[in-house]
Steps between C-alpha positions, in 0.01 A plus 500: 500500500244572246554482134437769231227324327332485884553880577387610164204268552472679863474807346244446256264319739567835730400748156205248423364492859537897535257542176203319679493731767440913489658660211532833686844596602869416467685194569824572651724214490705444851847519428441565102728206326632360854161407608438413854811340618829518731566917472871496333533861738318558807336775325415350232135509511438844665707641200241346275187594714696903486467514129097409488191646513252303664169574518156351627391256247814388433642163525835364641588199275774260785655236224644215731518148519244342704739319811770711479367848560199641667368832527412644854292816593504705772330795647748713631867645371618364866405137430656522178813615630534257686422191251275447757188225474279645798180644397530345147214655241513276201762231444520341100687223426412414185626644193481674316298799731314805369417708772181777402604831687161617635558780702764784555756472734808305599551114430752308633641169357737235548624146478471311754671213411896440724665815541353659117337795617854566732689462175277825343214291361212738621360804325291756630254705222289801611152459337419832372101618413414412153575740267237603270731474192576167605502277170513127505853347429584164492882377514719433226430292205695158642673291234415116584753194375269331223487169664300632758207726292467150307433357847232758575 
């Protein structure tokens, strides 16, 4: 199980990494505070995806441990029904993940690790157009145990 000091370090590698890349759009954070883990409900994750507004340019942010979750992706709402690991598009398994949202449309995610995605680990996001208001937001300020900024 990971440690405090590790996830906080986890997360600041994740905030660190996202600044190298484009600047433009939001970073939504799957799962908010839970991260990408075992759902505690079965609908766990769609609630979250229901209360966001995702657009092109944005970026899902998947904060897991490397071994113990993935992150699958598949085409179709069928597939992803079903858990299921035919037809596969892009497969992560090491975390932290940020995935860029490049075009509109539906995405479809899930863990593939034992019976996760069964248990309600999956999301599914619809990808709307960019918006032409659309204003660059990064997540949170995240508060970091001292030990580890010293280790930085």
């Amino acid at each position: 199980m990971a440690t405090k000091g590790h996830l906080s370090f986890l997360l600041l590698s994740v905030i660190v990494a996202s600044l190298v890349g484009s600047s433009a759009g939001v970073f939504h954070i799957v799962g908010a505070g839970k991260g990408w883990r075992i759902a505690p409900t079965k609908t766990y994750y769609g609630d979250w995806a229901r209360t966001r507004d995702i657009h092109v340019g944005d970026k899902l942010m998947f904060l897991y441990q490397s071994g113990v979750y993935d992150i699958v992706e598949v085409p179709t709402k069928e597939l992803f029904d079903a858990c299921s690991m035919n037809n596969v598009t892009n497969r992560y398994q090491l975390g932290p993940t940020i995935v860029k949202l490049d075009k509109p449309g539906p995405r479809y995610f899930f863990c593939g690790v034992g019976r996760h995605c069964e248990g309600g680990q999956k999301v599914a996001v619809n990808v709307s157009a960019a918006s032409a208001e659309s204003v660059p937001v990064l997540p949170p300020a995240l508060s970091v145990e001292p030990q580890i900024a010293k280790k930085l």
